[in-house]
N, CA, C and O atoms as a Tripos MOL2 file, in Angstrom:
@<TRIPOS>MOLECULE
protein
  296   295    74     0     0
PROTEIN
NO_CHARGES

@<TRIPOS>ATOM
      1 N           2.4530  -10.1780   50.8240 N.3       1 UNK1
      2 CA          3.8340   -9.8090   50.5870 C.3       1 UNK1
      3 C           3.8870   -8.8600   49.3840 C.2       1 UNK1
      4 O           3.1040   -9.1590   48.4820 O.2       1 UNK1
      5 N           4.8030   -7.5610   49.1480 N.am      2 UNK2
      6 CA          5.0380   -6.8790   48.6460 C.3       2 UNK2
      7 C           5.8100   -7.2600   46.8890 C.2       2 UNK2
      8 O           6.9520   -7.7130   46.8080 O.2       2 UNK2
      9 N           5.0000   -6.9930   45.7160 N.am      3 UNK3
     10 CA          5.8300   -7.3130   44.8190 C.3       3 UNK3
     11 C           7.2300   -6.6720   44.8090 C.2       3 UNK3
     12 O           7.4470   -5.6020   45.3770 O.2       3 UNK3
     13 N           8.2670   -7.4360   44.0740 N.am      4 UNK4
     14 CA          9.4460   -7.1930   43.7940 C.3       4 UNK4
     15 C           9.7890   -5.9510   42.9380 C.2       4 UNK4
     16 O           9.0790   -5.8280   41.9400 O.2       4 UNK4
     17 N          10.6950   -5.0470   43.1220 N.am      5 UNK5
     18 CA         11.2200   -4.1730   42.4880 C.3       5 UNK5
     19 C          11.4580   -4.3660   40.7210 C.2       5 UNK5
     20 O          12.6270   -4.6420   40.4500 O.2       5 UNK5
     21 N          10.7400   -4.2850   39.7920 N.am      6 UNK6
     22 CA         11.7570   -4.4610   38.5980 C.3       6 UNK6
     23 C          11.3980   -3.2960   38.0450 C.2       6 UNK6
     24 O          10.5020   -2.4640   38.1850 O.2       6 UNK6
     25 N          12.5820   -3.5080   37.2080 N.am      7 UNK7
     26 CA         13.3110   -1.7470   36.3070 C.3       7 UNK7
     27 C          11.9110   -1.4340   34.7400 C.2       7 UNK7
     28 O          11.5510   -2.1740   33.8240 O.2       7 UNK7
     29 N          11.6940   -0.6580   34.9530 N.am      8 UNK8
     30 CA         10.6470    0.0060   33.3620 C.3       8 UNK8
     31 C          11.2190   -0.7280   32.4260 C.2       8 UNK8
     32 O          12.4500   -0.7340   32.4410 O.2       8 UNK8
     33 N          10.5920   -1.4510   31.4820 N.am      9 UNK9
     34 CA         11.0670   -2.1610   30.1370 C.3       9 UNK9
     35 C          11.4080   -0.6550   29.4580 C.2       9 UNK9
     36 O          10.6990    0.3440   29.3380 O.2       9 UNK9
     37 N          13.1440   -0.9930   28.9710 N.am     10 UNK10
     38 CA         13.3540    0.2250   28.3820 C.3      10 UNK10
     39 C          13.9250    1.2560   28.6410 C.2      10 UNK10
     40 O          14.3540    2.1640   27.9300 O.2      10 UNK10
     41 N          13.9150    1.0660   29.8130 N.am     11 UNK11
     42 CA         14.7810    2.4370   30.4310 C.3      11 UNK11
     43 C          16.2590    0.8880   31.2610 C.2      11 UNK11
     44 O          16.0280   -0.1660   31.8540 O.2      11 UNK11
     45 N          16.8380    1.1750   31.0880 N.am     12 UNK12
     46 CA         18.2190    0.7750   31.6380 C.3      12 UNK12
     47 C          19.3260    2.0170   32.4970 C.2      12 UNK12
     48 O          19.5000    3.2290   32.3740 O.2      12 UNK12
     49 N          19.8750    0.9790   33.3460 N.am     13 UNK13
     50 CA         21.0620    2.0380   33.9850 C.3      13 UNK13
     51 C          22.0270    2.1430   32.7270 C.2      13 UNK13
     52 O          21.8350    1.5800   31.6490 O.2      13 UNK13
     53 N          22.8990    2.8100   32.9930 N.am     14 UNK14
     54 CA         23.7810    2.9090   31.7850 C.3      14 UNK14
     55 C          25.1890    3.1710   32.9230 C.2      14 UNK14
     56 O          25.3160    4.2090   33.5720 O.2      14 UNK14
     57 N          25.9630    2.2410   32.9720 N.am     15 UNK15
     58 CA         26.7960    2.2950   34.0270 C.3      15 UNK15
     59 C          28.0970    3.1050   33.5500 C.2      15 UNK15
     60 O          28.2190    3.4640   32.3790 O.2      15 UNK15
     61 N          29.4510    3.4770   34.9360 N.am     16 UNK16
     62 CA         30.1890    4.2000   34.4600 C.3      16 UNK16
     63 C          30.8880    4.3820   33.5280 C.2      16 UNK16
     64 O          31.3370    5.4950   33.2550 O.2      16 UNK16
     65 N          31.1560    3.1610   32.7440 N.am     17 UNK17
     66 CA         32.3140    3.6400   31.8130 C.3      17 UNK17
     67 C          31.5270    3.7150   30.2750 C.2      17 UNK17
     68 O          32.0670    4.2550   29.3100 O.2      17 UNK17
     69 N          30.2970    3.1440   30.2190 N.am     18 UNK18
     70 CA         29.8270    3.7910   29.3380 C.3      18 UNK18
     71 C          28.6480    5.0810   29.4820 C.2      18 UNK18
     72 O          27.6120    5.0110   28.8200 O.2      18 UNK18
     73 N          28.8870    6.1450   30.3220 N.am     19 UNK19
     74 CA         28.2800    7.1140   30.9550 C.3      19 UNK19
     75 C          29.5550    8.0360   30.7480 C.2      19 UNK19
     76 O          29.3110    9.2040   30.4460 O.2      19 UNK19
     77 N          30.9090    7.6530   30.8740 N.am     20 UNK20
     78 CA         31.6260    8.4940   30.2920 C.3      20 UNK20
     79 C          31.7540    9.2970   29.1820 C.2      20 UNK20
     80 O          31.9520   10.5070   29.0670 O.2      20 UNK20
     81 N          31.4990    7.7840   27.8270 N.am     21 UNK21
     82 CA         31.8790    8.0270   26.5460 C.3      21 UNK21
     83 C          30.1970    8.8080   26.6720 C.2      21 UNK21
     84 O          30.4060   10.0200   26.7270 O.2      21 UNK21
     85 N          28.9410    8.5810   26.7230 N.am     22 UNK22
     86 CA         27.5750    9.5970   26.4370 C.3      22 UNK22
     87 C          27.8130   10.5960   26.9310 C.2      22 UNK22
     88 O          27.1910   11.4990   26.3710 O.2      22 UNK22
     89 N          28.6540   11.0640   28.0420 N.am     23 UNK23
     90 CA         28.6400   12.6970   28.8040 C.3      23 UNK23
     91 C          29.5220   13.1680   27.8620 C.2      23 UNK23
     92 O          29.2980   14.3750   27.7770 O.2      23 UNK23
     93 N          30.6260   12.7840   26.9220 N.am     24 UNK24
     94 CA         31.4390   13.0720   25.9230 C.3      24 UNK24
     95 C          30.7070   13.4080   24.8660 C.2      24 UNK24
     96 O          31.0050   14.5090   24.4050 O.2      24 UNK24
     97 N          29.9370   12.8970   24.3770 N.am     25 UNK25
     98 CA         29.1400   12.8650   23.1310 C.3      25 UNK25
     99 C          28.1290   13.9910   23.5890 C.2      25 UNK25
    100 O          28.1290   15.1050   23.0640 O.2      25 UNK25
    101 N          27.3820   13.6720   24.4720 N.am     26 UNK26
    102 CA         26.7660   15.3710   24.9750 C.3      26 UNK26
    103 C          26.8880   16.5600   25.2100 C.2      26 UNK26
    104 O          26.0950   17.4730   25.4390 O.2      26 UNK26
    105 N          28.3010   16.4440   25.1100 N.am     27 UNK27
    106 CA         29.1560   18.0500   25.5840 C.3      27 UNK27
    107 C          29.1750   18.2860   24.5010 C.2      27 UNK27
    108 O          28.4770   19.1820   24.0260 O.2      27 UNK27
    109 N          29.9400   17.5890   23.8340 N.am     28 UNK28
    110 CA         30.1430   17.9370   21.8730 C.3      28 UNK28
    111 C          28.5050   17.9810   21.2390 C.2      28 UNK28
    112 O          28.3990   18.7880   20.3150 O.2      28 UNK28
    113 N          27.6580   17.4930   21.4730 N.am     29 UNK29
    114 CA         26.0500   17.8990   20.4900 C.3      29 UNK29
    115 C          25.7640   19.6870   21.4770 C.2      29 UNK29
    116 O          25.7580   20.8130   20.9790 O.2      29 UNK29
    117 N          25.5810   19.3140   22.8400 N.am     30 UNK30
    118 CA         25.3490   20.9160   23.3680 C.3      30 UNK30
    119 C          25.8770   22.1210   22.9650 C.2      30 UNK30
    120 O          25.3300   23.1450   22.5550 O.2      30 UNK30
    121 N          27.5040   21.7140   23.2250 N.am     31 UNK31
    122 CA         28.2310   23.0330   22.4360 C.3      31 UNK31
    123 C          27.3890   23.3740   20.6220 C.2      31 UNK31
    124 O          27.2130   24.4960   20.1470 O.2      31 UNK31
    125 N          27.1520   22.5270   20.1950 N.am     32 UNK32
    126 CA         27.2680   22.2210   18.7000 C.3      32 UNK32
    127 C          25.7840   23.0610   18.5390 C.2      32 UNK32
    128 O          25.5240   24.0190   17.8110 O.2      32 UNK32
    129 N          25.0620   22.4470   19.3450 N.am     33 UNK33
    130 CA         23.5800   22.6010   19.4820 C.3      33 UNK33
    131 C          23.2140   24.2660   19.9450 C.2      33 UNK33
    132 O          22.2110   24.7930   19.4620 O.2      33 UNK33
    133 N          24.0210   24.9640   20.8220 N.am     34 UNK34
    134 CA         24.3480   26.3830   21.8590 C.3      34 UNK34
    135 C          24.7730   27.0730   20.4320 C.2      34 UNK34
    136 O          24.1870   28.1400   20.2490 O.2      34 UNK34
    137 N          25.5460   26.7380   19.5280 N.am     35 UNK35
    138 CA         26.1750   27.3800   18.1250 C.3      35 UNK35
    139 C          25.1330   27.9810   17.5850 C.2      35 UNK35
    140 O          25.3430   29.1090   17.1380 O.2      35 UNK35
    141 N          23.7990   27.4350   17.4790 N.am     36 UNK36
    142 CA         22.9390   27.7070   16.8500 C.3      36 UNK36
    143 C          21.6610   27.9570   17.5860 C.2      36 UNK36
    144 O          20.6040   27.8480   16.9630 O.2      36 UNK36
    145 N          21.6570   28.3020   18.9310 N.am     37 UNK37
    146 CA         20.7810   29.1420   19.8510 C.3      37 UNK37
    147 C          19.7240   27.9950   20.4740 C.2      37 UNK37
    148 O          18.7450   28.4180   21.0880 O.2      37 UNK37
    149 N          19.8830   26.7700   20.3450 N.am     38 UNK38
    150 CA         19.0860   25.8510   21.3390 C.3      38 UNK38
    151 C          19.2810   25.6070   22.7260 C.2      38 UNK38
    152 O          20.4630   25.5900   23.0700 O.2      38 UNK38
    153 N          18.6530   25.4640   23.3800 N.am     39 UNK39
    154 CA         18.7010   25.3870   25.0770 C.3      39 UNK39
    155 C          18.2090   24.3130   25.2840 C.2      39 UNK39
    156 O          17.3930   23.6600   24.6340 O.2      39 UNK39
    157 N          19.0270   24.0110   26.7810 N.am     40 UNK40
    158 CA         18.3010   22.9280   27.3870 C.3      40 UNK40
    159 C          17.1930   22.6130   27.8620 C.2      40 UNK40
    160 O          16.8490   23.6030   28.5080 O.2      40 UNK40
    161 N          16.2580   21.6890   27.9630 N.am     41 UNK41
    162 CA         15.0270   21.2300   28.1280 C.3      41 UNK41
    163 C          14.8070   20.0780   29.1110 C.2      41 UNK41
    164 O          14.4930   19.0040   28.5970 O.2      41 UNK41
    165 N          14.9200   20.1300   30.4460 N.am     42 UNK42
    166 CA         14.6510   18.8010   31.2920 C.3      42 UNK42
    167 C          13.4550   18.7000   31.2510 C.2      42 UNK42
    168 O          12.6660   19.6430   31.2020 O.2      42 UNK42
    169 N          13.0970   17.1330   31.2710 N.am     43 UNK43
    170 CA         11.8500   16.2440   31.0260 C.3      43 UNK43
    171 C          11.9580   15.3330   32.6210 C.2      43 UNK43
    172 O          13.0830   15.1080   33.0650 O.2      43 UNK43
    173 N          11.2420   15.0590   33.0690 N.am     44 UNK44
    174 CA         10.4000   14.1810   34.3540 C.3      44 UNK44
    175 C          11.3660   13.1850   34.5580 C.2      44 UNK44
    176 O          12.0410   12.9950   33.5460 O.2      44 UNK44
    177 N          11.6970   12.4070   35.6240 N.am     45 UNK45
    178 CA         11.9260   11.5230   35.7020 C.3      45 UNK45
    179 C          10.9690   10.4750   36.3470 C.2      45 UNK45
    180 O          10.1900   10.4640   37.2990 O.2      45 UNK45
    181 N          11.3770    9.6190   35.4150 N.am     46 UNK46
    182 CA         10.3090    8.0620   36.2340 C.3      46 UNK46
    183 C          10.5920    7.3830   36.7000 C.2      46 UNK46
    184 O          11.4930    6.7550   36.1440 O.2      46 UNK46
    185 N          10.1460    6.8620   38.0810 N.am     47 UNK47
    186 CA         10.0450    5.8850   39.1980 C.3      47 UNK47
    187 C           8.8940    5.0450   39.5450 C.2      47 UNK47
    188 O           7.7830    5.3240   39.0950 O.2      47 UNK47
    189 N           9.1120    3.8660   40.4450 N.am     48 UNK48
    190 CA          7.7570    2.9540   40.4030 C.3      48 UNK48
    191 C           7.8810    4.0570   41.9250 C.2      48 UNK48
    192 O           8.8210    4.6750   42.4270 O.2      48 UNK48
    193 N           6.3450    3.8880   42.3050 N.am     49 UNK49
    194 CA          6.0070    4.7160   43.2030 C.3      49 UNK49
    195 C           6.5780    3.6290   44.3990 C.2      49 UNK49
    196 O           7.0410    4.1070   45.4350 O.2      49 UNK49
    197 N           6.5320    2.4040   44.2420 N.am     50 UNK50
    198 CA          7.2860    1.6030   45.5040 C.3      50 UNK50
    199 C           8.5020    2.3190   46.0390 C.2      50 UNK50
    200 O           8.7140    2.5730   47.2240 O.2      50 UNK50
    201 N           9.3550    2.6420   44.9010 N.am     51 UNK51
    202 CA         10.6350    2.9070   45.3950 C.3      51 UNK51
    203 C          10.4430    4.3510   46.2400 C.2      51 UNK51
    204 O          11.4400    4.8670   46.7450 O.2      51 UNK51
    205 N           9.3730    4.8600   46.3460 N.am     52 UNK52
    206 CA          9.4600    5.8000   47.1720 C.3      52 UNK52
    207 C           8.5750    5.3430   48.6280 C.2      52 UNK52
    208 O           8.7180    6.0380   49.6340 O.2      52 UNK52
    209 N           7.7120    4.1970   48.6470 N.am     53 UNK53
    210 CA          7.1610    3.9500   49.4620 C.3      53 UNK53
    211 C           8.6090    3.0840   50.6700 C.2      53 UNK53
    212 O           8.4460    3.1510   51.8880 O.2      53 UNK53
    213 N           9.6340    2.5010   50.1970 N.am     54 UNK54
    214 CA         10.5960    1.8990   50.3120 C.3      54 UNK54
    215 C          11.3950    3.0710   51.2240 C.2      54 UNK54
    216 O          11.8310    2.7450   52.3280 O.2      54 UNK54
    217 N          11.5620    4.3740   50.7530 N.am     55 UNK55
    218 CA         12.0180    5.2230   51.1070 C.3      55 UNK55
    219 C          11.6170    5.7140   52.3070 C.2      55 UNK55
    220 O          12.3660    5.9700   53.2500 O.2      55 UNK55
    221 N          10.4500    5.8460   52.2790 N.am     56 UNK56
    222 CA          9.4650    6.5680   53.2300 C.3      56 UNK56
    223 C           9.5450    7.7160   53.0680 C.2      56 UNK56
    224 O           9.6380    8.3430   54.1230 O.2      56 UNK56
    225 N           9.5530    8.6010   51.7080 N.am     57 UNK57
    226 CA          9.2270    9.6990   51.2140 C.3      57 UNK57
    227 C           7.8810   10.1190   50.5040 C.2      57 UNK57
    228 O           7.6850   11.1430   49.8500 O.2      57 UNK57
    229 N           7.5390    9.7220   50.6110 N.am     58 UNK58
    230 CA          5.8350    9.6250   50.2080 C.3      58 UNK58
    231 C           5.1250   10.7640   50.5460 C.2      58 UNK58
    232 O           4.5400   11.4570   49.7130 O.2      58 UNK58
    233 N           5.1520   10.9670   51.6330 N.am     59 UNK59
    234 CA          4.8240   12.2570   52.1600 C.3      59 UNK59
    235 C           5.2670   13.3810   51.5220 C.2      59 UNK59
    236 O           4.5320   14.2020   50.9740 O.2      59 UNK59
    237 N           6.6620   13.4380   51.5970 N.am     60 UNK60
    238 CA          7.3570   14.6380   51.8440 C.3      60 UNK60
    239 C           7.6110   14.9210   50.0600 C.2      60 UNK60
    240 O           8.0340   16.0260   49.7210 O.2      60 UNK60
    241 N           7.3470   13.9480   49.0860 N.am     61 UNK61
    242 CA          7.4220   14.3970   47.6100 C.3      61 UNK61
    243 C           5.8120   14.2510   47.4120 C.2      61 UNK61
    244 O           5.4280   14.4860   46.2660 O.2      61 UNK61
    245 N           5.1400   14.0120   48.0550 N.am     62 UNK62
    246 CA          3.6640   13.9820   47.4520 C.3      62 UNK62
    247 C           2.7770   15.0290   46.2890 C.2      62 UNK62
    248 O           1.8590   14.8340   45.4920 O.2      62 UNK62
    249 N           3.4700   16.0110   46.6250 N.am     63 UNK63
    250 CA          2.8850   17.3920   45.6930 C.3      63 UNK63
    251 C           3.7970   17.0870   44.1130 C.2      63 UNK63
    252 O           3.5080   17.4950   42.9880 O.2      63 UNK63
    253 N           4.8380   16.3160   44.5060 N.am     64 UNK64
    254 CA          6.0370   16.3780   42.7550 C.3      64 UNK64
    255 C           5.8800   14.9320   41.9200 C.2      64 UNK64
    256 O           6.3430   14.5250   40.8540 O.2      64 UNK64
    257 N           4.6230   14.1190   43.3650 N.am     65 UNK65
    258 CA          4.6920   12.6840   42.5770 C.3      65 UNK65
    259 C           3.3100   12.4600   42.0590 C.2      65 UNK65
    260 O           2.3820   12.8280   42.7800 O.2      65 UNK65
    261 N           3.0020   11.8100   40.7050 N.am     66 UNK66
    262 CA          1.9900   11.4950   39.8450 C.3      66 UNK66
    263 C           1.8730    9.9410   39.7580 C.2      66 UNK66
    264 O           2.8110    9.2940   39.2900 O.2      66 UNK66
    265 N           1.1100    9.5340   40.0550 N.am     67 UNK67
    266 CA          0.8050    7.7170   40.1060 C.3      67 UNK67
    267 C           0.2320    7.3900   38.3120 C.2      67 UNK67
    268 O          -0.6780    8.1300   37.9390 O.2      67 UNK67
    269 N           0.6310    6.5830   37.5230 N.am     68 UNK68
    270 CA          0.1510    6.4690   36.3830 C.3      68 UNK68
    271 C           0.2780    4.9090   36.2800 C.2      68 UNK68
    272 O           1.2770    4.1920   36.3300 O.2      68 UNK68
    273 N          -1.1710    4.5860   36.1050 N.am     69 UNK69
    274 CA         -1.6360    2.7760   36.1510 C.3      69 UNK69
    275 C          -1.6170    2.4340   34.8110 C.2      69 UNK69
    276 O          -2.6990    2.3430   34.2300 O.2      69 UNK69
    277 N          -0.2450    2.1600   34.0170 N.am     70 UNK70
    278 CA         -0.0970    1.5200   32.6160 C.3      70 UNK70
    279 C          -1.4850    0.6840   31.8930 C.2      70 UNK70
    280 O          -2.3320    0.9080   31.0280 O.2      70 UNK70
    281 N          -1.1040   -0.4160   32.8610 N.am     71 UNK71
    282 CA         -1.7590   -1.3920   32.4760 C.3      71 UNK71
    283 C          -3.6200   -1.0760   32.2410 C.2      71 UNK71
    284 O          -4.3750   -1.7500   31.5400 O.2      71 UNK71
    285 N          -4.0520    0.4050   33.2480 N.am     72 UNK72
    286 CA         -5.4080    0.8690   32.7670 C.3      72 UNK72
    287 C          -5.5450    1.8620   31.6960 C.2      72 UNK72
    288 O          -6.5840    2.3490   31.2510 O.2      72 UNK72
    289 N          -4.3490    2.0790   31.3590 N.am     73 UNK73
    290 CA         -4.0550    3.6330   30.3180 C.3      73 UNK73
    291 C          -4.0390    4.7090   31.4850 C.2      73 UNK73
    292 O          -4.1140    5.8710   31.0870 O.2      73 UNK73
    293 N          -3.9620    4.5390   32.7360 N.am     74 UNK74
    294 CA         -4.3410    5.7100   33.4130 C.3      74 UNK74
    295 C          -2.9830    6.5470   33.5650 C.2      74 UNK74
    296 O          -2.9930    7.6420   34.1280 O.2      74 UNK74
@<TRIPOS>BOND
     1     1     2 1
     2     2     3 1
     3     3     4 2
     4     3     5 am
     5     5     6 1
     6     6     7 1
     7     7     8 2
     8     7     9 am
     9     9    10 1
    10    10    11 1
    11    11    12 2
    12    11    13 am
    13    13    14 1
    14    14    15 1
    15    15    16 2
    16    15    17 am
    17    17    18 1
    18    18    19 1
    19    19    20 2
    20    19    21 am
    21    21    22 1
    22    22    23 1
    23    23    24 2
    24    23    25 am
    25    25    26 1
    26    26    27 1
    27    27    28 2
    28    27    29 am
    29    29    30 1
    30    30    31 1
    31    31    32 2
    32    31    33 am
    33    33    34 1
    34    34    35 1
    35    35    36 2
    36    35    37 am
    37    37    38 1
    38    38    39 1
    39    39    40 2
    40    39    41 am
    41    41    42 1
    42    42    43 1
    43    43    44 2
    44    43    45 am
    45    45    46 1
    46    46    47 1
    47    47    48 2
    48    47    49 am
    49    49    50 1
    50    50    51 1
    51    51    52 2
    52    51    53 am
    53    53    54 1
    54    54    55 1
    55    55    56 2
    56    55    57 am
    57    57    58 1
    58    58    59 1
    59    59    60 2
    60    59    61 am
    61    61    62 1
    62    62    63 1
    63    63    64 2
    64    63    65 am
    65    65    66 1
    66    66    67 1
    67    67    68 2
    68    67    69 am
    69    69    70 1
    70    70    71 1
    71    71    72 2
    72    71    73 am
    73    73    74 1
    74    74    75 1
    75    75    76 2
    76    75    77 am
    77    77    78 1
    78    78    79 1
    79    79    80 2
    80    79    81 am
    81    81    82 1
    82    82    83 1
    83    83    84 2
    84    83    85 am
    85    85    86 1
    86    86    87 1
    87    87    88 2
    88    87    89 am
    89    89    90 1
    90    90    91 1
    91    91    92 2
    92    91    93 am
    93    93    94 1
    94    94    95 1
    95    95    96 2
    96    95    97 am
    97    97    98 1
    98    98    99 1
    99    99   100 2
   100    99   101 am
   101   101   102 1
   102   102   103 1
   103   103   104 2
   104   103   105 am
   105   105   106 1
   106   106   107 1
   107   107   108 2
   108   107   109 am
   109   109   110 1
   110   110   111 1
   111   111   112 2
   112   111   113 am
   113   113   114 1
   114   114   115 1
   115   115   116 2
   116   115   117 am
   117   117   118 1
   118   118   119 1
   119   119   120 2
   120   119   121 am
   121   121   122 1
   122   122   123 1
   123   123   124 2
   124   123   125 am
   125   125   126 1
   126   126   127 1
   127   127   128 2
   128   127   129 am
   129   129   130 1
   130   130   131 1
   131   131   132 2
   132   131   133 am
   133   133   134 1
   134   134   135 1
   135   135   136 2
   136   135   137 am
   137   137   138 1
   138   138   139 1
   139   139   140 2
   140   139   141 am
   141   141   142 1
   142   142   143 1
   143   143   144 2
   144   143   145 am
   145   145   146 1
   146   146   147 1
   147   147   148 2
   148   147   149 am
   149   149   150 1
   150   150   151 1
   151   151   152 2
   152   151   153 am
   153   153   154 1
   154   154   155 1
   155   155   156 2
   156   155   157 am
   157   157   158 1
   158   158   159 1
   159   159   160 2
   160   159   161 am
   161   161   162 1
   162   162   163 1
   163   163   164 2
   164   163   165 am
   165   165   166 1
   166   166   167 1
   167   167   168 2
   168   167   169 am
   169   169   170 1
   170   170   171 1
   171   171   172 2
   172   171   173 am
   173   173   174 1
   174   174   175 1
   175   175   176 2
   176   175   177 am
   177   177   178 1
   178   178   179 1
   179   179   180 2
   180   179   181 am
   181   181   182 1
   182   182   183 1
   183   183   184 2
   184   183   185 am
   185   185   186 1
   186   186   187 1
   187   187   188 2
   188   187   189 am
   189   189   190 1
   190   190   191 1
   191   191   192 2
   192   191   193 am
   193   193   194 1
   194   194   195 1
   195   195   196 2
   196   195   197 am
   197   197   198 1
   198   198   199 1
   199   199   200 2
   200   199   201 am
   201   201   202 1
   202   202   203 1
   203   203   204 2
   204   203   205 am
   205   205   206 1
   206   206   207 1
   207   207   208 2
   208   207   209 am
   209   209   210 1
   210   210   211 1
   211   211   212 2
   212   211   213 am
   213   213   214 1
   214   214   215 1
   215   215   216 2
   216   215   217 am
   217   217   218 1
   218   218   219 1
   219   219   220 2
   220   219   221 am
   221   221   222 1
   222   222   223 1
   223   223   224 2
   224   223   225 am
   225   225   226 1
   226   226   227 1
   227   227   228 2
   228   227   229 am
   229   229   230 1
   230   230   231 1
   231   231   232 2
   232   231   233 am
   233   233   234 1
   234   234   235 1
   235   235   236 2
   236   235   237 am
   237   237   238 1
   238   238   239 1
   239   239   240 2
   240   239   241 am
   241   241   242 1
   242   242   243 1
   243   243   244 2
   244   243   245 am
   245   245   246 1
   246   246   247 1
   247   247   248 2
   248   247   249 am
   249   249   250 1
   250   250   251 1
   251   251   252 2
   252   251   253 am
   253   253   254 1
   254   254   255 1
   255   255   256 2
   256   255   257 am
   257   257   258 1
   258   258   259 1
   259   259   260 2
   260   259   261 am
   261   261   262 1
   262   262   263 1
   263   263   264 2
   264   263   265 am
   265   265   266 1
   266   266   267 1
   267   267   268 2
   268   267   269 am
   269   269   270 1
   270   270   271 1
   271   271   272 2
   272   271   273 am
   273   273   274 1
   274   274   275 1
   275   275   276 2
   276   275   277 am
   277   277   278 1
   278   278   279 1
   279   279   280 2
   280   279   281 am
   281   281   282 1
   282   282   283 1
   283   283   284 2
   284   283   285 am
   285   285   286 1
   286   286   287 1
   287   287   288 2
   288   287   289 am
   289   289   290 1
   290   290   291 1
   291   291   292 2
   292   291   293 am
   293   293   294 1
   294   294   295 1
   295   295   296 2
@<TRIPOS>SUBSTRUCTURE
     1 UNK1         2 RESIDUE 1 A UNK
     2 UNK2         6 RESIDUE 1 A UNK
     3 UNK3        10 RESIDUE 1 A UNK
     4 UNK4        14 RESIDUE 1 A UNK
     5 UNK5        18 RESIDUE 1 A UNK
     6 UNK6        22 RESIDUE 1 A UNK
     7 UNK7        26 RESIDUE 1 A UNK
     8 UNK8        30 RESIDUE 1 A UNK
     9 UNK9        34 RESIDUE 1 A UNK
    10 UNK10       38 RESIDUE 1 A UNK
    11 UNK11       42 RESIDUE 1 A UNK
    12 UNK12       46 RESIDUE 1 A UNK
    13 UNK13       50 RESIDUE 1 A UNK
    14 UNK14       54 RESIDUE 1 A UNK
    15 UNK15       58 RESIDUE 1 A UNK
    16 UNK16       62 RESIDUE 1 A UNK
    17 UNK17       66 RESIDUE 1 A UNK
    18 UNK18       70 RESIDUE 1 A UNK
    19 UNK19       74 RESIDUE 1 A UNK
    20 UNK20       78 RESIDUE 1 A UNK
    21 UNK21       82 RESIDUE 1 A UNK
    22 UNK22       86 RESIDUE 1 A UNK
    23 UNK23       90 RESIDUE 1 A UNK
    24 UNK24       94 RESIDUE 1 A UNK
    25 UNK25       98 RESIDUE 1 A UNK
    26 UNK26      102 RESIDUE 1 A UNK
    27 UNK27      106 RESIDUE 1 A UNK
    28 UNK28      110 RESIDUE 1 A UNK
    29 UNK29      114 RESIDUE 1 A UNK
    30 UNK30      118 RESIDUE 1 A UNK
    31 UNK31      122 RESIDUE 1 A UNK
    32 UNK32      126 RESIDUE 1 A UNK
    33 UNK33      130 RESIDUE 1 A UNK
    34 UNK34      134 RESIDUE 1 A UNK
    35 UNK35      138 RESIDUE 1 A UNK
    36 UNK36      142 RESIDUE 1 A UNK
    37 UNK37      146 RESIDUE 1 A UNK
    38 UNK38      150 RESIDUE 1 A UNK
    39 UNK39      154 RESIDUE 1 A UNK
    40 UNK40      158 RESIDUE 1 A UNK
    41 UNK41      162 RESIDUE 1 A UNK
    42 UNK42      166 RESIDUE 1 A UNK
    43 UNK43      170 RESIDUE 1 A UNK
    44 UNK44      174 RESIDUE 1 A UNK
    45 UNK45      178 RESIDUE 1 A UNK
    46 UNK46      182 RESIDUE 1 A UNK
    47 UNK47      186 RESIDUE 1 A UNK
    48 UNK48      190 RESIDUE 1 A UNK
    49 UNK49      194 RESIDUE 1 A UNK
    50 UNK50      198 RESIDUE 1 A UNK
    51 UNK51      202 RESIDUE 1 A UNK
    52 UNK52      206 RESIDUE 1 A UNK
    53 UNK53      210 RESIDUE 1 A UNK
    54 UNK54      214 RESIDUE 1 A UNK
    55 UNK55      218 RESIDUE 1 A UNK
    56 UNK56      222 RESIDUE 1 A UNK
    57 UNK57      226 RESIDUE 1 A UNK
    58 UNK58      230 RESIDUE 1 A UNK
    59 UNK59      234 RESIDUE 1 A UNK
    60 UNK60      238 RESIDUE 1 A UNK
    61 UNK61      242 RESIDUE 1 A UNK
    62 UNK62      246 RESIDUE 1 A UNK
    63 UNK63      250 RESIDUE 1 A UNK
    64 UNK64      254 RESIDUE 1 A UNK
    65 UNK65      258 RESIDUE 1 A UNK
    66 UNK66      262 RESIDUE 1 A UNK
    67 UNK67      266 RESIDUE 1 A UNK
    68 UNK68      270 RESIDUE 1 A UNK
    69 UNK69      274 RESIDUE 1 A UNK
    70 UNK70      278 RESIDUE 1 A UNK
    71 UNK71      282 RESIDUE 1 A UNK
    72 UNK72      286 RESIDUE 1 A UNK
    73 UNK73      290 RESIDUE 1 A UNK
    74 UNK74      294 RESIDUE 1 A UNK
């Protein structure tokens, strides 16, 4: 049987109504941040590779997905 889904220690959802007040606070640092010639920078997002095996996308993201085994340092 397949282990259970659980969430990255550390990373949390951050649900709607406090996703409001952070998209507020982000508009005001960006503008603030754009004042003085900084740009945006997207960084990776992380998933357990289950949730894509769950999907049955495996295939079709295989070239954008990286497997990394914590627990070996890998």
């Amino acid at each position: 049987m397949s282990e259970p889904i659980r969430a990255v220690r550390g990373m949390n959802d951050i649900l709607p109504e406090e996703a409001e007040r952070w998209e507020t606070l982000e508009e005001l640092l960006r503008d603030w941040l754009r004042s003085y010639g900084y740009r945006n920078v997207r960084t990776p997002i992380l998933e357990h590779t289950a949730h894509y095996r769950l999907r049955n996308a495996i295939s079709h993201d295989r070239a954008r997905i990286r497997d990394f085994d914590h627990a070996a340092g890998k």
